[in-house]
C-alpha positions in Angstrom: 0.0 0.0 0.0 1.0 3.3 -0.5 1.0 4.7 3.2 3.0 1.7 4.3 0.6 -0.2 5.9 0.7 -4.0 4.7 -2.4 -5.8 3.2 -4.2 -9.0 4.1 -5.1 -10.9 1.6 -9.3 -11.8 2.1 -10.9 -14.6 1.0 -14.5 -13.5 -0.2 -15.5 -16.9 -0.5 -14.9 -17.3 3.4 -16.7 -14.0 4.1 -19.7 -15.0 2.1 -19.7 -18.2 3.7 -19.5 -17.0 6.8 -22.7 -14.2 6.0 -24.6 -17.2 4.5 -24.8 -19.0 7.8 -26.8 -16.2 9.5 -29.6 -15.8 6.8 -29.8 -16.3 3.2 -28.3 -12.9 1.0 -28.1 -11.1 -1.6 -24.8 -9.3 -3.4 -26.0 -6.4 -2.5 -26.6 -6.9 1.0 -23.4 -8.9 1.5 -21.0 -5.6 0.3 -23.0 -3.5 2.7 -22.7 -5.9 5.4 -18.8 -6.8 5.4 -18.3 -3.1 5.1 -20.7 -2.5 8.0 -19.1 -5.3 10.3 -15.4 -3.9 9.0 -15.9 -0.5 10.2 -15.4 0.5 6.5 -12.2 -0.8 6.5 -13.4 -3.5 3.7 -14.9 -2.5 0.9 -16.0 -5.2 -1.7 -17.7 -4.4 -5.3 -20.7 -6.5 -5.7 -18.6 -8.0 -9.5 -16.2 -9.4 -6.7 -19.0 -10.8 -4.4 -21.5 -12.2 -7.4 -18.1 -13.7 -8.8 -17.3 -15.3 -5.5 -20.5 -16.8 -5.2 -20.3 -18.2 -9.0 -17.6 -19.7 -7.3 -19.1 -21.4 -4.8 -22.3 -22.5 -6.8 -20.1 -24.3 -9.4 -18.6 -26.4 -6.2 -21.7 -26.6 -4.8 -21.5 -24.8 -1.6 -24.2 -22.8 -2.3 -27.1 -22.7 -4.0 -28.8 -20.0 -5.7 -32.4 -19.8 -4.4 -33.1 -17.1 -7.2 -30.8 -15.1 -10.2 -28.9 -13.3 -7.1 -30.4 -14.8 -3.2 -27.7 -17.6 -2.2 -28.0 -19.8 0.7 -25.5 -22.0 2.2 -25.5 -25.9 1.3 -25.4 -28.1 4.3 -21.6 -29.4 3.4 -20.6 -25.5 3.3 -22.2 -25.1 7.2 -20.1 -28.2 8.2 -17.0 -26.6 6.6 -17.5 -23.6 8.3 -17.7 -24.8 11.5 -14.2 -26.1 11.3 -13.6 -22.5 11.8 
């Protein structure tokens, strides 16, 4: 970064997984959320997020309940609460 600060690398997959265990989302509404729960810190484009959660459809961690609702698949909760 340019002020000297280092960067951390963040999985959005991980981030969505992790908003997808509370209640089914949109894009949308995951973007505001991470920003929300990062203090602003975080900012993610909704591309990233929908690309993310292409992602994760493909390997089946999610399903899509409509075009852009997701809700977490029962092998991604199990994953996730590895963690």
């Amino acid at each position: 970064m340019a002020n000297g600060e280092p960067t951390k690398k963040v999985s959005v997959e991980l981030l969505c997984l992790s908003l997808l265990q509370e209640k089914d989302m949109y894009g949308y509404e995951m973007s505001q959320e991470i920003f929300r729960r990062s203090g602003g810190l975080l900012s993610m484009a909704e591309a990233a997020i929908y690309m993310s959660m292409y992602r994760l459809v493909i390997s089946e961690q999610v399903q899509e309940r409509s075009v852009t609702c997701m809700v977490s698949t029962r092998e991604s909760q199990a994953c996730m609460k590895a963690f």
